[in-house]
C-alpha positions in Angstrom: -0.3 -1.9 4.2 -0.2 -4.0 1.5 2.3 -7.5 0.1 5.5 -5.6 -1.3 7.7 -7.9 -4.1 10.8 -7.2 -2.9 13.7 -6.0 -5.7 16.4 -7.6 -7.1 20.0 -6.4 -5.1 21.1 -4.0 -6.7 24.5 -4.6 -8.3 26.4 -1.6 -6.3 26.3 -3.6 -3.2 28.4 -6.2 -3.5 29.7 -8.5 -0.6 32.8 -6.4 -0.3 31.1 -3.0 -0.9 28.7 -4.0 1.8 32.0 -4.3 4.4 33.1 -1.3 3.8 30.0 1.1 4.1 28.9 -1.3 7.3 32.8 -0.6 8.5 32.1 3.2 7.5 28.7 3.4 9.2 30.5 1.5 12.7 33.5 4.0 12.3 31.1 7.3 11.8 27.8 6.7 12.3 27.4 8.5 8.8 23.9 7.1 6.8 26.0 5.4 4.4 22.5 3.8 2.7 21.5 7.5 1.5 22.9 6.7 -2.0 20.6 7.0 -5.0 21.8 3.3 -5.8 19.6 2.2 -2.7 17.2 4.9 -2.7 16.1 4.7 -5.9 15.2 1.2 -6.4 13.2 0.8 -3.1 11.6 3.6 -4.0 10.3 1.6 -6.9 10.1 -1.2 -5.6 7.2 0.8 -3.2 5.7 1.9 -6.2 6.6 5.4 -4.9 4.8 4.9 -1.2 5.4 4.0 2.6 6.0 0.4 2.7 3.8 0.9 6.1 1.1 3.5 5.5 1.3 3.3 1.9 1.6 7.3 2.0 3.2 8.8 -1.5 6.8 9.5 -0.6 7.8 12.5 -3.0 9.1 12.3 -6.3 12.2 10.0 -6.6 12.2 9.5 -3.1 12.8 13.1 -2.0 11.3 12.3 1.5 11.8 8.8 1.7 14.0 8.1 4.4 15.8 4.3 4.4 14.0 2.5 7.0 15.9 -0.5 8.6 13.8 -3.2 9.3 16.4 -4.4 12.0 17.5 -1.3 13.4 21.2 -0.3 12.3 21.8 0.8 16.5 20.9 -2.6 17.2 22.3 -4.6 14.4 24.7 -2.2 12.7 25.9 -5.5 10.7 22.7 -5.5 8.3 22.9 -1.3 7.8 23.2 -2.0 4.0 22.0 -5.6 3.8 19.2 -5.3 0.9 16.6 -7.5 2.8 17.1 -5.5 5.7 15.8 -2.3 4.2 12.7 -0.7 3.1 11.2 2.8 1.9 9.3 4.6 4.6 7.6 8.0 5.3 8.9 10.3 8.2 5.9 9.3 10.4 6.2 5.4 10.5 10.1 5.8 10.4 9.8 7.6 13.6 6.8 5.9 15.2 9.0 2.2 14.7 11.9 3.8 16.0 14.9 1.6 17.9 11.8 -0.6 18.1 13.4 -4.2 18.5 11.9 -6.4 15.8 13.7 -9.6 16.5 12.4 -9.7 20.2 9.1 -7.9 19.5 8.8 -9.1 15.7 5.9 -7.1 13.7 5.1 -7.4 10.0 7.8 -6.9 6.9 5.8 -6.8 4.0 8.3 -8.1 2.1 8.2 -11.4 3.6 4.9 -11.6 5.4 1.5 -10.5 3.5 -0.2 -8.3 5.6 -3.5 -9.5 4.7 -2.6 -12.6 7.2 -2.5 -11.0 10.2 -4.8 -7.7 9.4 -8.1 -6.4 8.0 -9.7 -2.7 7.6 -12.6 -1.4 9.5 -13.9 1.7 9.1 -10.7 3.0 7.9 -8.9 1.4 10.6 -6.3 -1.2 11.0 -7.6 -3.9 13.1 -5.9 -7.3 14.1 -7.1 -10.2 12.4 -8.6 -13.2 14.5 -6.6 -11.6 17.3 -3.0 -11.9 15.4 -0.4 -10.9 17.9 2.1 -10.3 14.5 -1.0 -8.0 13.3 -1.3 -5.7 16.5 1.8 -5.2 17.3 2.3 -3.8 13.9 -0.5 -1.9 14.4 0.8 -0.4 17.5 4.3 -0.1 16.5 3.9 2.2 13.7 1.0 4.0 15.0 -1.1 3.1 11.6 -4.6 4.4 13.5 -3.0 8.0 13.9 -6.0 10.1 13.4 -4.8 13.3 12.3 -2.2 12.1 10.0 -3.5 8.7 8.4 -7.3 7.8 9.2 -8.4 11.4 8.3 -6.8 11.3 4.9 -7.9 7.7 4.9 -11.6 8.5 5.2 -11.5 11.7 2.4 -10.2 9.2 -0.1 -11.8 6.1 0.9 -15.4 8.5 1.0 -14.9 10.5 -2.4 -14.3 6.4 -4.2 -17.7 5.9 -2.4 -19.7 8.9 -3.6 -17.6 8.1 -7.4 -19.5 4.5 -6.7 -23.0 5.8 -6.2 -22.5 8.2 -8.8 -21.5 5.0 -11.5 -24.6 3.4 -10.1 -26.8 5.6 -10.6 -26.3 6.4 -14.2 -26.1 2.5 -14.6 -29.6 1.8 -13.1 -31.0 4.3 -15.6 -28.8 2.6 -18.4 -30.2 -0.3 -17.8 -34.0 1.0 -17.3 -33.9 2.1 -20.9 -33.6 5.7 -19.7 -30.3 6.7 -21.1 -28.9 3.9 -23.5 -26.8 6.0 -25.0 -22.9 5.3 -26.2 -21.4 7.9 -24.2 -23.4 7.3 -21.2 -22.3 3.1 -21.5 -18.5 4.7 -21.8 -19.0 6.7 -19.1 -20.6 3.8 -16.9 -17.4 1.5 -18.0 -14.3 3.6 -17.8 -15.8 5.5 -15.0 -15.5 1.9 -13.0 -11.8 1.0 -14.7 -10.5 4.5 -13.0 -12.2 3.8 -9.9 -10.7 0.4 -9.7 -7.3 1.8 -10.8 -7.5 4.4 -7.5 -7.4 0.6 -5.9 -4.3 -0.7 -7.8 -1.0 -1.3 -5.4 0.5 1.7 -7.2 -2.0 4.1 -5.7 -1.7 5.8 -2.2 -3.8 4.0 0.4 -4.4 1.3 -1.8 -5.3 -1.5 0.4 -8.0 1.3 2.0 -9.6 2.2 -0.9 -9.8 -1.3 -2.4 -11.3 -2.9 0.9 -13.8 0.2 0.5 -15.0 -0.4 -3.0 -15.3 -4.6 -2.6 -16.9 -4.1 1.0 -19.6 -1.9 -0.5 -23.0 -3.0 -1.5 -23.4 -0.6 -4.7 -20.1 -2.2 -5.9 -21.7 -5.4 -5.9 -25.3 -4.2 -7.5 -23.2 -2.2 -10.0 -21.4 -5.0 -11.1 -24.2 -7.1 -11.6 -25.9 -4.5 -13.7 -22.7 -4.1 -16.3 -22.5 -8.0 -16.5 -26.5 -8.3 -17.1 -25.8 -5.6 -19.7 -22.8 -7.6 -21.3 -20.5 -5.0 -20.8 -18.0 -6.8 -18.5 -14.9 -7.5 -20.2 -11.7 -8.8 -19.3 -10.0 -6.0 -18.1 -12.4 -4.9 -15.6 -12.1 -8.4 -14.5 -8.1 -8.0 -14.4 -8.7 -5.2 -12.2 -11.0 -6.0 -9.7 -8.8 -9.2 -9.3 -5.6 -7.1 -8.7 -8.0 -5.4 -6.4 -9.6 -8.2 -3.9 -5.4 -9.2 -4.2 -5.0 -5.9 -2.5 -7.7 -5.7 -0.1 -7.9 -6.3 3.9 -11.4 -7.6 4.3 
């Protein structure tokens, strides 16, 4: 889970728009949010994931469903209030459920930065300093589900790791005189801007695969060796910074 900016309202739902789908929705119960005039922009707004999970959500939103923050059985008032709504995969959707988030309250990345209330430990969620806001998220949505998030957790945060060793490996011998040449320096660089880019809040499991790489002691010696060698410029510094913004360490 990771800070989410939220969007500008989008224009469709004005104030008088918004009574009449929240009349329509009282009236017939009918998901009078599944328009592409909502879908759409949280959707981007998500950079394409689970606001939750950060799971990829299908191409423009095809299995996204609208996930109400307040639940719409509960408070059937804020069913199309923009602030009320965010992008979500079937699996948190349905683990939150009719959960009650005014008397239970757990984390709306929107408004709260996750990285306040939890950090990542061996590819698990885990309550920082004992947040109560932090483990009841945890809990809520069900982010530690083996099967369907820490597995797929581990595969990516583990093939950025052996990406890592491999980088620091051909850098040690780069920097032994071994192999100086150009295209093993290219490799050494651009291999660490893609890495770093699997990291960016626009890739799946970002905050996992960030915490991973910073957490990591060959990130640290790799580093070392590109600035010793004069090859640290200012967009692998841009990256790493969008990354350790990302991070839940």
């Amino acid at each position: 889970m990771i800070n989410i900016n939220r969007s500008e309202c989008p224009t469709e739902l004005t104030e008088d728009h918004k009574k009449k789908l929240t009349q329509k929705f009282i009236d017939t119960k009918d998901s009078v949010w599944a328009v592409s005039y909502i879908k759409k922009p949280l959707f981007e707004m998500s950079h394409g994931k689970c606001s939750y999970c950060e799971g990829k959500l299908g191409e423009e939103g095809k299995y996204m469903h609208v996930e109400h923050f307040h639940h719409k059985d509960a408070f059937p008032n804020e069913v199309v209030e923009w602030n009320n709504l965010l992008p979500s995969c079937v699996h948190c959707n349905t683990n939150k459920g009719t959960h009650n988030t005014i008397a239970e309250p757990i984390i709306d990345p929107t408004i709260t930065d996750p990285r306040e209330h939890m950090i990542i430990e061996n590819y698990r969620y885990k309550s920082k300093n004992n947040s109560t806001l932090g483990k009841k998220t945890i809990e809520v949505i069900y982010l530690n589900s083996s099967d369907q998030l820490v597995t797929p957790r581990f595969d990516i945060a583990n093939k950025s790791l052996d990406t890592l060793q491999d980088l620091l490996d051909k850098a040690i011998e780069f920097q032994a005189g071994t192999n100086i040449s150009t295209k093993r320096r290219n490799i050494i660089i651009n291999g660490l801007k893609s890495l770093l880019r699997e990291a960016h809040p626009k890739s799946q499991y970002s905050a996992i695969v960030a915490t991973t790489i910073l957490k990591d002691s060959y990130y640290l010696e790799l580093k070392n060796i590109i600035i010793g060698s004069g090859l640290w410029d200012y967009e692998l510094q841009t990256l790493e910074t969008e990354v350790r913004d990302t991070s839940l360490y």
